[in-house]
C-alpha positions in Angstrom: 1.0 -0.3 17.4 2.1 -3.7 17.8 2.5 -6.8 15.5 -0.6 -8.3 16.1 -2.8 -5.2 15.2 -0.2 -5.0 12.4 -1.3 -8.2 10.9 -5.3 -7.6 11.4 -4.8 -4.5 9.4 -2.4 -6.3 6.9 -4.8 -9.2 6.3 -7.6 -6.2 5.7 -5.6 -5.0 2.7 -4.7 -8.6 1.5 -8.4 -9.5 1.3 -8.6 -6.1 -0.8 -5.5 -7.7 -2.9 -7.7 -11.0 -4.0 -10.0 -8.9 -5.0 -8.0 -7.5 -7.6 -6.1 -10.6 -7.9 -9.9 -12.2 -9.2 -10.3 -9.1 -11.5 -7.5 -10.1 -13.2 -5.6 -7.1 -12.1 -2.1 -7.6 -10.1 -2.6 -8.6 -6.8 -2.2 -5.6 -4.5 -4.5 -3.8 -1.3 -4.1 -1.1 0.6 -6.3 0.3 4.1 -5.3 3.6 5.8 -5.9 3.9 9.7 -7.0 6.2 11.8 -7.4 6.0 15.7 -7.4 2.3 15.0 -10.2 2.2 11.9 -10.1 2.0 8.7 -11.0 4.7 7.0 -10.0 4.1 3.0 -9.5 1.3 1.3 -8.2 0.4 -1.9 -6.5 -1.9 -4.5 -5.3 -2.6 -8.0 -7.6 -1.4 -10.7 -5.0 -0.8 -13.7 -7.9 -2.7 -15.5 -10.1 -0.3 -15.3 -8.1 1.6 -18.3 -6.9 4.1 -16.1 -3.1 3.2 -14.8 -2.9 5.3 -12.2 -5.3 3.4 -9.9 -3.3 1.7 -8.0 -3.8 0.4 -4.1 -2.7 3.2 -2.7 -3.7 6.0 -4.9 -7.2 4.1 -4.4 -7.1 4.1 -0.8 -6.1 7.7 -0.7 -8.9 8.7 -2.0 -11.5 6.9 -0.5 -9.7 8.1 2.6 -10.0 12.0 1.8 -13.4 11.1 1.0 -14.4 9.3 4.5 -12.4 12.1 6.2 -13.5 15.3 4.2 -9.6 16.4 4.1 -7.1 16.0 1.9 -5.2 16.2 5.2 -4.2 12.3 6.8 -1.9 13.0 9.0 -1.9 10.5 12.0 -2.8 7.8 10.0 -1.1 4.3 9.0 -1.2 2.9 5.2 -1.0 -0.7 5.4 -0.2 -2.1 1.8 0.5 -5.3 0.7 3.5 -4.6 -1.9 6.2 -1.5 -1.4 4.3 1.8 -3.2 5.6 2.6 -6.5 7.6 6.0 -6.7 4.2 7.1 -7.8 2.4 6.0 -5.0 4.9 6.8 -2.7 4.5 10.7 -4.2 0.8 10.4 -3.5 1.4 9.3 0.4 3.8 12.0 0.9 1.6 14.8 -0.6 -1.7 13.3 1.7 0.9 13.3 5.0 0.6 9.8 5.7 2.8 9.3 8.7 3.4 5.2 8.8 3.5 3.3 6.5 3.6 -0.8 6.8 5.0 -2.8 3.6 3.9 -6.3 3.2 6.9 -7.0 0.4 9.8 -5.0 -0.6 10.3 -4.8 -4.1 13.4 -6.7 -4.0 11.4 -9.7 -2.6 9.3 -9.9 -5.6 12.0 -9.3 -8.1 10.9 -5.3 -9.5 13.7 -2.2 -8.7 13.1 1.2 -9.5 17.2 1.7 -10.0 18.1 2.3 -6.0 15.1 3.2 -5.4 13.4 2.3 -1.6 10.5 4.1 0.0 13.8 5.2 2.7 15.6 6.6 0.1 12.3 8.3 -1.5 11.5 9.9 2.1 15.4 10.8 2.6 16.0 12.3 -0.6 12.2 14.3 0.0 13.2 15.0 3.5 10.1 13.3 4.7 9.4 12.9 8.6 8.0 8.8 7.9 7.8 5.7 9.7 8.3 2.3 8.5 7.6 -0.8 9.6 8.1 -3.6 7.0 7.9 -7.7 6.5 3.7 -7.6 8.2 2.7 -10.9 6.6 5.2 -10.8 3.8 5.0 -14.9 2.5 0.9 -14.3 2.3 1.6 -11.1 0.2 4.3 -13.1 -2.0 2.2 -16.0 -2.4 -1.1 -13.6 -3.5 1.7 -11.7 -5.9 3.1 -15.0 -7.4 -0.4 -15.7 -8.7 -0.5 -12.8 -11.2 3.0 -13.9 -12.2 1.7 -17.4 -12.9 -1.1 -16.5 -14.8 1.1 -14.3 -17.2 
């Protein structure tokens, strides 16, 4: 794929971030691709009352439900923040071969000790692609806002 597909699908899951950026939730979307399309979206719900909806774990899902698998191999996450160890355990158990990072967590400021998504898929001895930095000052500046408001 190449940068310019990588930002339409980027901008996709930012649009999904402002959502939950306007919910009051932290600013953070996520689309999975397949062949090209989007087949799940997702974002930030933590307000909900349920913490484990995040972007990704939402996308998953509504993936697996578009799809009728639990299967998603050959398909691309595009997120707008780095996945949480969480998340990133979620990706690796739906075989999600690419994954494209708007921010590290290092840009905005969070670590998980040393943790990366690299060093997640090393240490799990996971077959993954990354691409990273798609649209990363529009993901900042959409993260930033949460900060501000707290």
């Amino acid at each position: 794929m190449d940068n310019q597909h990588h930002e339409t699908m980027m901008r996709q899951a930012l649009e999904l971030a402002a959502v939950a950026d306007k919910e009051g939730d932290m600013g953070v979307g996520a689309v999975i691709v397949r062949d090209g399309k989007i087949v799940g979206r997702g974002r930030n719900r933590i307000h909900t009352g349920n913490p484990l909806v995040h972007a990704e774990t939402d996308a998953i899902a509504d993936a697996c439900r578009a799809l009728g698998t639990d299967d998603l191999s050959g398909t691309t996450l595009y997120t707008t923040v780095e996945p949480c160890p969480m998340c990133a355990g979620a990706l690796l158990n739906a075989k999600i071969d690419h994954w494209v990072l708007g921010l590290r967590f290092a840009t905005v400021g969070r670590r998980f000790g040393r943790y990366s998504v690299e060093t997640f898929a090393e240490f799990v001895d996971a077959d993954i692609k990354f691409t990273t930095g798609i649209l990363e000052e529009d993901c900042l500046a959409l993260r930033n806002r949460y900060f501000a408001r707290k």
